[in-house]
C-alpha positions in Angstrom: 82.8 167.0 -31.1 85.6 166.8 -28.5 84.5 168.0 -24.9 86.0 171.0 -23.5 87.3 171.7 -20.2 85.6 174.9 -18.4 88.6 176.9 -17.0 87.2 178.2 -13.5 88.2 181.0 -11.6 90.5 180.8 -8.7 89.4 181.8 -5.3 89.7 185.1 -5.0 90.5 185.5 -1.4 93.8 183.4 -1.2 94.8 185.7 -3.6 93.7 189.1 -2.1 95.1 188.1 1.4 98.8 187.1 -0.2 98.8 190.5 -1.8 98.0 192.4 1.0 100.1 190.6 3.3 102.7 190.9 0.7 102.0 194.6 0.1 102.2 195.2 3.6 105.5 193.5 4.0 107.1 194.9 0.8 106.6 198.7 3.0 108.1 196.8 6.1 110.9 196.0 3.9 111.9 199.1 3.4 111.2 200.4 6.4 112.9 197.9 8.8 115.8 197.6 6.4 116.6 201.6 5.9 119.6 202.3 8.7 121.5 198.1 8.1 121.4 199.1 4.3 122.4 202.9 4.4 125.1 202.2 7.3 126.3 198.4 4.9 125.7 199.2 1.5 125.1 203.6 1.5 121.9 202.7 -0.1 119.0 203.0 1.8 117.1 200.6 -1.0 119.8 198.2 -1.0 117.1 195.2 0.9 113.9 196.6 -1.1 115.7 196.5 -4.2 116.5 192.8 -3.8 112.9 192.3 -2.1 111.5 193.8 -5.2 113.2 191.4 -7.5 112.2 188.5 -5.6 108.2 190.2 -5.6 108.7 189.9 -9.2 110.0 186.7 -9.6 107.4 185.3 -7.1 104.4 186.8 -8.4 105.4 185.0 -12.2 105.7 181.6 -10.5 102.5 182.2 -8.3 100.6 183.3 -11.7 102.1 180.7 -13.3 101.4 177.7 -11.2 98.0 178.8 -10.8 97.2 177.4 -14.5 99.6 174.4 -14.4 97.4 171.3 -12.8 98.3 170.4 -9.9 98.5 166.9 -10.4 101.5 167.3 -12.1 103.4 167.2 -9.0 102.1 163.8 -8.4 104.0 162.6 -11.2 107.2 165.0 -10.7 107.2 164.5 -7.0 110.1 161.9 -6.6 112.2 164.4 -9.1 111.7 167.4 -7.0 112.2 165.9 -3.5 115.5 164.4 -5.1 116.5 167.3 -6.3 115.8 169.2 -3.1 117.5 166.2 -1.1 120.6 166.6 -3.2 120.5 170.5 -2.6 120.2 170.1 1.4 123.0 167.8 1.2 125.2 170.1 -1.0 125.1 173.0 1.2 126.6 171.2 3.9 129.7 170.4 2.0 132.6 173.4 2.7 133.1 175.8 -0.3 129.5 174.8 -1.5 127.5 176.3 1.0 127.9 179.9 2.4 128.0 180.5 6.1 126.0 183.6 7.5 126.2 184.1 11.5 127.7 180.4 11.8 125.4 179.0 10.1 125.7 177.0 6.9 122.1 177.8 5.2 122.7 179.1 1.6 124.4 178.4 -2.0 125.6 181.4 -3.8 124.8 181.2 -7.5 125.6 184.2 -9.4 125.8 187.0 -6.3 122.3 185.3 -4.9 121.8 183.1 -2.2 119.9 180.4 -2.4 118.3 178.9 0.8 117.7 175.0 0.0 115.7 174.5 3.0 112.6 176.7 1.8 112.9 174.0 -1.5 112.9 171.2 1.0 110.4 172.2 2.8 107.9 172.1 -0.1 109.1 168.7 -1.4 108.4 167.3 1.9 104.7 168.2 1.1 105.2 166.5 -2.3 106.5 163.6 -1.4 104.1 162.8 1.4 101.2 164.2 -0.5 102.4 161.6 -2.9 103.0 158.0 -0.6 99.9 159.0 1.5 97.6 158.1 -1.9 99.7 155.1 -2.5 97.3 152.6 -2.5 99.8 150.0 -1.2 101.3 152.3 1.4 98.9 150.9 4.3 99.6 154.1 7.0 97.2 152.4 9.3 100.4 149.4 9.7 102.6 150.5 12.2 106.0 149.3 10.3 105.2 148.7 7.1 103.4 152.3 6.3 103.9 154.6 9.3 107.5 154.1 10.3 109.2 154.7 7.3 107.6 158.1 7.1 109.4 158.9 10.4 112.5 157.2 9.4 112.2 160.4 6.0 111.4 162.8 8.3 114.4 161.5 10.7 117.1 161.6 8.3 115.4 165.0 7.4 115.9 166.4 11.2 119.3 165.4 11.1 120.1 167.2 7.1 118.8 170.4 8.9 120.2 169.9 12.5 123.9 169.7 10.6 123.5 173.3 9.0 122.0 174.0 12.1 119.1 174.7 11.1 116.8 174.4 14.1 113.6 176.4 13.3 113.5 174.3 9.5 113.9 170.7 11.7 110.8 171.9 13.6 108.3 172.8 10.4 109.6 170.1 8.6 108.7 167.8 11.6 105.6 169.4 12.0 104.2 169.7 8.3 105.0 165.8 8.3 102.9 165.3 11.7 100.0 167.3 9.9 100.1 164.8 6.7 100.6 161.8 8.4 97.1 163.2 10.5 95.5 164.5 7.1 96.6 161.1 5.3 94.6 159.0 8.1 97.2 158.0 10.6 96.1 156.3 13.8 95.8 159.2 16.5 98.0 157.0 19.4 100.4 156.8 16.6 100.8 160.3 16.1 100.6 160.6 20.0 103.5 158.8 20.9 105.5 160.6 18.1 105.0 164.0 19.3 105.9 162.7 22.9 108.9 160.9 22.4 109.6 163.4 19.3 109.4 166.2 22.2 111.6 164.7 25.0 114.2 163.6 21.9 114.2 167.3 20.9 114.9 168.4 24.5 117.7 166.4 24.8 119.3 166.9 21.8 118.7 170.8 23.0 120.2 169.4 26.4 124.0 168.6 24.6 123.9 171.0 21.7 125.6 174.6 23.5 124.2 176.8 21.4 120.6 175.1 21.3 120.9 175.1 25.0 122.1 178.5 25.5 118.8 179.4 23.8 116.3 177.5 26.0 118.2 179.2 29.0 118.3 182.7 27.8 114.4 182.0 27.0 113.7 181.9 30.6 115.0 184.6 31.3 116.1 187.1 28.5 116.7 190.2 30.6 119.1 187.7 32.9 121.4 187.9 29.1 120.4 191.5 28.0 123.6 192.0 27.0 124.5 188.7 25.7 122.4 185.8 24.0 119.3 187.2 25.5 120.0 190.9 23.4 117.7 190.4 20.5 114.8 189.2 22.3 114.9 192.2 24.6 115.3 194.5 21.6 112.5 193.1 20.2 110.0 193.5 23.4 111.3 196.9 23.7 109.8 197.5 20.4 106.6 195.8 20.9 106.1 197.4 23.9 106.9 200.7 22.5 103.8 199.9 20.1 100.8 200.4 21.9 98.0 200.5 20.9 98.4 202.4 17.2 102.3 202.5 17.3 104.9 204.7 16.5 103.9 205.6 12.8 105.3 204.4 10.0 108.6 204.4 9.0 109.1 205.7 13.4 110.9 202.8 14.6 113.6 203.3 17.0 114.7 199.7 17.1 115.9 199.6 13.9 118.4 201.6 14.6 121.0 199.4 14.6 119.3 198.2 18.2 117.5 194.6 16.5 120.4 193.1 14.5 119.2 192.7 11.1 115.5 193.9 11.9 114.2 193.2 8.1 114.9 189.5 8.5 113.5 186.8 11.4 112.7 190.2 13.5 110.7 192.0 11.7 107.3 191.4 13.2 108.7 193.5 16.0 109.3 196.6 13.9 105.5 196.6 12.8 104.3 197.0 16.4 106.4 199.5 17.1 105.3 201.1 14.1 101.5 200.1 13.4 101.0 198.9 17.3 98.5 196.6 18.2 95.8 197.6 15.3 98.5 196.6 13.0 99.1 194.0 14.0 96.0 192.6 14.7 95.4 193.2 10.4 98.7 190.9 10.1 97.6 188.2 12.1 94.0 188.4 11.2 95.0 188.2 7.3 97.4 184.3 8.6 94.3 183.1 10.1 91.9 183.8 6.7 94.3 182.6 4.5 94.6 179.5 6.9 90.9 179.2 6.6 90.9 179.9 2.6 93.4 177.0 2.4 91.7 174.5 4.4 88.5 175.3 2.5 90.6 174.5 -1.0 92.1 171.5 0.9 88.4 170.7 1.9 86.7 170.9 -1.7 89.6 169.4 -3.8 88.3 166.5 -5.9 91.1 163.9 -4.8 93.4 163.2 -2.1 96.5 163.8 -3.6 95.2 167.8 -4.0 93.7 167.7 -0.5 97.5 166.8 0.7 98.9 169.3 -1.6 96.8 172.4 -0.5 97.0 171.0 3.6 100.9 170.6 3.0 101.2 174.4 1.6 98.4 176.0 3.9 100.5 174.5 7.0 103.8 175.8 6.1 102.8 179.0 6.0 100.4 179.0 9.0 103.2 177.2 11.0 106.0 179.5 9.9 104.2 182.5 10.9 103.1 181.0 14.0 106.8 180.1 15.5 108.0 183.4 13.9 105.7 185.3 16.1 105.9 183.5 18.7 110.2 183.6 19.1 109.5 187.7 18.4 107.3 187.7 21.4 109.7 185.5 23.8 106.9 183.0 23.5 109.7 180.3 22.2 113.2 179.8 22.5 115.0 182.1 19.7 115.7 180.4 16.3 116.5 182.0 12.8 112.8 181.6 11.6 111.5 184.2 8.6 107.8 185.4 8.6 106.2 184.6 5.4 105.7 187.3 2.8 107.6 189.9 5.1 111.2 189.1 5.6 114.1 189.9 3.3 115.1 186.9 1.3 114.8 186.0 -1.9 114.2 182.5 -1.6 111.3 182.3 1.0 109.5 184.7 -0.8 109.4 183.4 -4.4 108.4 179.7 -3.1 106.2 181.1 -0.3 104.5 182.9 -3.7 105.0 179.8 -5.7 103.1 177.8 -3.5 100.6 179.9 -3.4 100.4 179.7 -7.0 99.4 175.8 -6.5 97.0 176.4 -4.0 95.1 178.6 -6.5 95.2 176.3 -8.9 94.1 173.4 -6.7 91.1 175.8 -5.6 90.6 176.4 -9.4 89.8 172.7 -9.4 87.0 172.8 -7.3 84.4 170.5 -8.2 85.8 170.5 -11.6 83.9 168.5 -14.4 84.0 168.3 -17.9 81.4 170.5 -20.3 78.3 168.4 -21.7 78.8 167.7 -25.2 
């Protein structure tokens, strides 16, 4: 009699969190999104609509991955990187890619826009997930296994730099510093790369105008109120506005045509104005369990490959949120950054969900083990 596999539950938790943080940024949609879509399209559902149909999408390939093993991507993993590689490169080329606020981010396929950065980003994790259990990749060897992983993510930086694409060049470059650390790479190693990876970001920022212009309106935004520094100011003016239990929902005044496009990269601002401090707390409460949900999957995976896999995904999205917050808050210099599960766009939000799909499924694998005869 043939053995049978037990199919185990998945853990619970990754899955409440992504819902709620999804449910939550589903209303924030809507109501960030109201005034741009009624004073663009005369439909004040025109962004939840399309928000909606990406839910829908997402949530079949999060269901959906959770049951396909996640080894499978092991074996796939030089298919989908070169896929995505091939994508990144397309959308540079004029009359393939679409520009949006002179910047050269998306393919239009059918009235949709498709961001091939979000793609990339998760073949990154692939890929590395994949050469960091190569048994003949030695990452310990400075040239012969570390370096060529910073020569990937180099070419990498420069792919995104060209769109420009700034905030995508930093998660890329730091969800390969996290695997490189995961995958056992010598800690002086990683050292030196952050600090000469640092000073080389600073002065490409240094002879890039617009990248500049950002770093000196982020010293002093209210210097630029009226200029560069006007979204950043908007956005303070909203979390200010907050308090402690906000405005109430659907109160915002910022929206108002104030934040440019306040359902995308700012929308963190428009929940505290409108939930205030308690609200956001919840948000970023919810980031830091499903961080720890994912380590934990990463944690009790049964092989490496699946430890990379789940660390890979958990980091995006921890990262992501992370620099979103932070450029809402003035904390960084401004770049186009989404917040994962709230932002308007189809893309993020399907392989944000996606992914989260796989991490259930690597946490359905948990000490897995076939059924005694």
């Amino acid at each position: 009699m043939k053995s049978k596999r037990q199919i185990r539950p998945v853990d619970f938790y990754i899955f409440i969190f992504t819902m709620i943080l999804v449910a939550i940024g589903l209303v924030m949609v809507f109501s960030a999104s109201t005034p741009a879509a009624k004073n663009q399209f005369n439909d004040i559902y025109h962004y939840l609509k399309q928000q909606l149909l990406a839910f829908g999408i997402g949530f079949a390939a999060m269901v959906t991955a959770s049951f396909i093993d996640y080894k499978i991507y092991r074996k796939a993993a030089f298919y989908i990187f070169g896929a995505a590689f091939i994508l990144i490169c397309l959308v540079l080329i004029p009359g393939i890619g679409t520009v949006y606020n002179n910047a050269r981010r998306w393919i239009t396929i059918g009235g949709f826009d498709l961001q091939p950065s979000e793609i990339y980003k998760f073949a990154i994790i692939v890929l590395f997930a994949r050469l960091l259990t190569e048994d003949k990749i030695k990452l310990e060897k400075l040239f012969k296994g570390y370096l060529p992983f910073l020569g990937l993510l180099g070419i990498s930086a420069f792919l995104l730099i060209m769109e420009p694409h700034l905030s995508g060049t930093i998660i890329v470059m730091l969800i390969g510093i996290v695997l490189l650390f995961a995958g056992g790479a010598k800690l002086w190693h990683l050292a030196v790369t952050i600090v000469f990876g640092g000073a080389g970001l600073a002065a490409v920022s240094y002879y890039i105008e617009y990248m500049w212009t950002r770093v000196v309106t982020w010293l002093d935004p209210f210097a630029y109120a009226q200029g560069e520094g006007y979204q950043v100011v908007q956005s303070l003016y909203a979390i200010g506005s907050g308090g402690l239990l906000g405005q109430g929902a659907g109160k915002s005044m910022q929206k108002f045509l104030y934040i440019p496009e306040p359902q995308n990269d700012f929308i963190f601002a428009i929940l505290a104005e409108e939930l205030g401090f308690l609200g956001v707390a919840v948000v970023i409460i919810l980031f830091f369990l499903l961080l720890y949900r994912g380590v934990k999957a990463a944690a009790d995976c049964p092989d490496k490959f699946g430890g990379l896999l789940a660390t890979g995904i958990t980091s995006l999205i921890f990262i992501q949120a992370v620099l979103n917050i932070a450029v809402v808050t003035g904390s960084v210099p401004a770049t186009g950054i989404s917040l994962p599960f709230f932002s308007a766009g189809g893309t993020g939000l399907v392989m944000f969900m996606g992914e989260i799909g796989i991490l259930l499924n690597i946490s359905r694998n948990k000490g897995k083990e076939e059924i005694p005869k």
